[in-house]
C-alpha positions as CSV (number, residue, x, y, z in Angstrom):
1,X,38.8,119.1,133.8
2,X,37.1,121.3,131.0
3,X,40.0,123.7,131.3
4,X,42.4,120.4,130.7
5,X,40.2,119.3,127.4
6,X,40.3,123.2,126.0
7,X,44.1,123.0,126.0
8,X,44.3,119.7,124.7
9,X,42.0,120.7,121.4
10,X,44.1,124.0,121.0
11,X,47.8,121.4,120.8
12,X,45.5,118.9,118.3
13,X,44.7,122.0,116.1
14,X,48.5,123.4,116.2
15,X,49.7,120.0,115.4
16,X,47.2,119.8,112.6
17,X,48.4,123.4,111.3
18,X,51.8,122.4,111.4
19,X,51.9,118.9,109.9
20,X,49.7,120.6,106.6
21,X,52.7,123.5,106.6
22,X,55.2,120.7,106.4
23,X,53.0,118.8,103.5
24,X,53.3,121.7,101.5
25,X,56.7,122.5,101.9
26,X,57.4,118.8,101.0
27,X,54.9,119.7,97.8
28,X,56.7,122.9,96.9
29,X,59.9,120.9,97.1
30,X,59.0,118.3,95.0
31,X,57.6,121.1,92.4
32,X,60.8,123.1,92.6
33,X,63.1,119.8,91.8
34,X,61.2,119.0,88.5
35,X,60.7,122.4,87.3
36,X,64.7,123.1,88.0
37,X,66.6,119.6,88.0
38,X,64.3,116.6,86.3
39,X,62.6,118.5,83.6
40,X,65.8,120.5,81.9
41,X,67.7,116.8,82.4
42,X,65.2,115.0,80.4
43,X,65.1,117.6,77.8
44,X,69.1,117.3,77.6
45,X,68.5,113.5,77.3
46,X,65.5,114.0,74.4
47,X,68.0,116.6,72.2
48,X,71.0,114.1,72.5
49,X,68.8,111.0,71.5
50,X,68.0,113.3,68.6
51,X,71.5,114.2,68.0
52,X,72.7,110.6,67.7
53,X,69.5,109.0,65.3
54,X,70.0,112.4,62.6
55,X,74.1,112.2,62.7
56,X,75.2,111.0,59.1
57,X,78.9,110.1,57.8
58,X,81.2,112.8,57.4
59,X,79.4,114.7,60.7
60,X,81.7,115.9,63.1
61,X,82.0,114.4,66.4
62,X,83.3,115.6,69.9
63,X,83.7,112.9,72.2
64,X,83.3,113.4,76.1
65,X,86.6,113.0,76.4
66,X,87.5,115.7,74.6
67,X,88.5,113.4,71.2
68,X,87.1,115.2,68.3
69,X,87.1,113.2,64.5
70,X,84.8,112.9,61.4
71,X,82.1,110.2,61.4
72,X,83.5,107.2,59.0
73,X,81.2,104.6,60.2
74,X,77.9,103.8,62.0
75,X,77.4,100.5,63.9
76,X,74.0,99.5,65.8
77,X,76.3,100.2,69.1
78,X,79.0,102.1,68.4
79,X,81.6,104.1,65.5
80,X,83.8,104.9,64.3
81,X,86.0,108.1,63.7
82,X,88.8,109.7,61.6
83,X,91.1,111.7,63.9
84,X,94.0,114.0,63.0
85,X,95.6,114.9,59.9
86,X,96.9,111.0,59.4
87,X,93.5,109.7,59.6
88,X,93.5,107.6,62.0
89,X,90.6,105.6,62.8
90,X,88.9,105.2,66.5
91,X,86.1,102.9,67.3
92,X,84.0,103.6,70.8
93,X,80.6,103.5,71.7
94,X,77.7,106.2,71.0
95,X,77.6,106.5,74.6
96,X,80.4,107.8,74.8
97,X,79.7,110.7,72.2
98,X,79.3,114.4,73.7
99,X,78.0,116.6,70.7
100,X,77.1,115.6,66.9
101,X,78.0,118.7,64.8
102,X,76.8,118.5,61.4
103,X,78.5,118.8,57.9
104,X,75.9,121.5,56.7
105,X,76.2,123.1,60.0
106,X,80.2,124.4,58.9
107,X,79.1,125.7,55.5
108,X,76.5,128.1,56.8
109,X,77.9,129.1,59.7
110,X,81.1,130.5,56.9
111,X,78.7,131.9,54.9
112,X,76.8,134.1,57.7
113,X,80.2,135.3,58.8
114,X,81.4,136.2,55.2
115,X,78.1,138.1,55.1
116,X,78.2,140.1,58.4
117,X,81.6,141.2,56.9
């Protein structure tokens, strides 16, 4: 009977040992997915909500589909472009915008390469 109770204890402390190994792989799992997925996705999220409140008419836009135009308009919701040489308009939403490249951004970016040269 003694001998049955020692073997019991020893299964009740392995059981213990292995259920805190699988609490902190769970913890080093959750750790690993915001330092590598959550945190550089929100960062993303903060730089593009920044993007959109600075952009200013005459900024260029690139679309997520690949549409790229000259800001001509700013609405609460959405905007709306210039495109191609005939300058046509196109309304969508700010959703819908990939990358805000400034107007100022152009003119340095010449004048550091005329400088390298």
């Amino acid at each position: 009977m003694i001998m049955y109770l020692e073997t019991t204890a020893a299964q009740q402390g392995a059981d213990m040992g292995s259920m805190v190994g699988m609490i902190a792989m769970l913890v080093l799992f959750g750790v690993f997915f915001w330092l590598f997925i959550l945190r550089p996705q929100k960062k993303r999220e903060k730089e593009m909500k920044e993007q959109l409140a600075s952009m200013s008419i005459g900024d260029q836009i690139i679309t997520i589909g690949g549409l790229v135009g000259v800001l001509a308009h700013i609405g609460e919701d959405d905007v709306t472009i210039y495109t191609s040489a005939a300058n046509t308009p196109v309304c969508f939403k700010k959703a819908s915008i990939e990358k805000v490249i400034p107007r100022n951004s152009e003119k340095n970016s010449d004048k550091d390469k005329s400088k390298k040269k």
